[in-house]
N, C-alpha and C positions, 0 to 999 in steps of 0.2 A: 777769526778776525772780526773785530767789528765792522758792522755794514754803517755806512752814514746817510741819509737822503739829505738832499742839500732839494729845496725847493725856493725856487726865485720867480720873480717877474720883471718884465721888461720894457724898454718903450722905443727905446732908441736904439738898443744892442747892449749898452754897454754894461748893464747888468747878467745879460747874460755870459756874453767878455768875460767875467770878472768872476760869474761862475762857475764857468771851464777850467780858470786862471788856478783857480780854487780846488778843483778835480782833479787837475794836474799835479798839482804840490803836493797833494793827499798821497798820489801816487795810479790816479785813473781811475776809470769805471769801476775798477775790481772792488774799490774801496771807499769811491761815495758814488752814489747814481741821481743825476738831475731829472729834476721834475718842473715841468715851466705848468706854473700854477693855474693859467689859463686851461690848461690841460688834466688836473687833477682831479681828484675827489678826498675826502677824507679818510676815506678807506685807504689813500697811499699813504699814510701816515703811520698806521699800526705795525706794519713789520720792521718800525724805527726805532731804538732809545736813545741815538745820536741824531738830533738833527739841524741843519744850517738854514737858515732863513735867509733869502734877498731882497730887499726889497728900493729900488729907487724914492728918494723925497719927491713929489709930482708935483707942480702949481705952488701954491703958496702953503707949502707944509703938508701937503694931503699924500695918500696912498696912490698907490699905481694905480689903473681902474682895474685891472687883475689882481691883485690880491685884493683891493674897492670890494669888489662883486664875492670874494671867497670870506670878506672879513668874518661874515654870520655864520659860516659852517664851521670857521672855527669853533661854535659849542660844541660840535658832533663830534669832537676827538678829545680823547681821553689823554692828555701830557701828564699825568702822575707818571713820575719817574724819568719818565723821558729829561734828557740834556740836550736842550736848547742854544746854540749860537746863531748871532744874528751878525748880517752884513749889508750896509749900508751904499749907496752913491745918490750924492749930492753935489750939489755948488755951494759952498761955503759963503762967494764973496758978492755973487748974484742973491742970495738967499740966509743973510747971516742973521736975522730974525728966526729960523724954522729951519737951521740945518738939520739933514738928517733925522727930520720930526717924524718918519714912517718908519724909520729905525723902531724907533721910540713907541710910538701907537701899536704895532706888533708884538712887542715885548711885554710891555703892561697886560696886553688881551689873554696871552700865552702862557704868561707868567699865571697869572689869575688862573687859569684853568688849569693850573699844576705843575709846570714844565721847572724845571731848575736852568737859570741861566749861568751860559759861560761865555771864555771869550770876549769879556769885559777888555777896551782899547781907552787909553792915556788923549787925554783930550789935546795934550799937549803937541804943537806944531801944527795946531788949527789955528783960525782964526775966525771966528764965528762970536754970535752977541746972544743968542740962546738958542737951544734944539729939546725937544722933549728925550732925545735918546740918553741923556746926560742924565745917570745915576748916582748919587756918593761920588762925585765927581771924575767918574769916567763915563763913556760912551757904554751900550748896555753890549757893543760889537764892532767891529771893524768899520769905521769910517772913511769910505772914499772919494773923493772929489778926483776925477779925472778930467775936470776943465780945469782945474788951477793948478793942480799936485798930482798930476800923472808921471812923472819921473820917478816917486816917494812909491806905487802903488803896488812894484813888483816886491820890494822889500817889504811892504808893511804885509803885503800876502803870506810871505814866507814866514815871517815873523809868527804871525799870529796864528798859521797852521800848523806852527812848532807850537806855540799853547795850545791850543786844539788839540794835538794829536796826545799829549800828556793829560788834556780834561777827559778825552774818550777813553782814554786806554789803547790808542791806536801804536 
């Protein structure tokens, strides 16, 4: 079976939440293993060719200061081949200039240094006025707002780890 590492960062919890949420629908540890980025190195990255990305929008569109601080070591890992999904929380209505813009900044970096992205999410049933995560017109991964659209969040989970499990082979 394929292994998945899903590596996220946090500030408040609820990316990590959201992480778990995510582990769980996969079907547990057995089948993806969390890595809180603060705690990582590049080297946890190699024994991966699935992997999930989390990252919260921070401030006015910036990156978490955990994956902040890891941005540069992502040149030291090798994503040729590797399949890349990525998953987002944001505030849309607090923040509709830059939603989900760390989505976005992580994807470009990743993408660049090889990674094939999946998991691409319908921008549709947002309401937002730009985000850098917005590709060919979808989000480059699951977008969640759990201050506005926390009711939407368990479903859009399950949703999009049925497309996951079909990009990985799972």
């Amino acid at each position: 079976m394929t292994k998945i590492g899903l590596f996220f960062s946090t500030q408040t919890g609820n990316t990590e939440i959201l992480a778990e949420a995510i582990q769980s629908e996969f079907g547990g540890d057995s089948v993806v293993t969390l890595h809180d980025i603060a705690d990582a190195s590049p080297d946890d990255f190699a024994g991966y060719d699935c992997i999930i990305i989390g990252c919260p929008t921070w401030n006015i569109g910036e990156l978490q200061s955990d994956w902040e601080g890891f941005y540069e070591d992502l040149d030291a890992i090798d994503f040729s081949g590797k399949q890349v999904a990525y998953f987002g929380a944001g505030d849309q209505v607090g923040y509709a200039d830059n939603f989900q813009d760390a989505m976005g900044i992580l994807a470009e970096k990743i993408t660049a240094l090889g990674a094939t992205t999946v998991g691409q999410w319908p921008t549709d049933g947002h309401d937002f006025s730009d985000s850098k995560a917005v590709q060919n017109g979808k989000f480059v991964g699951l977008a969640i707002d759990e201050d506005n659209q926390a009711e939407l969040t368990g479903d859009r989970i399950k949703t999009w780890v049925t497309q996951l499990k079909s990009a990985f082979g799972v």
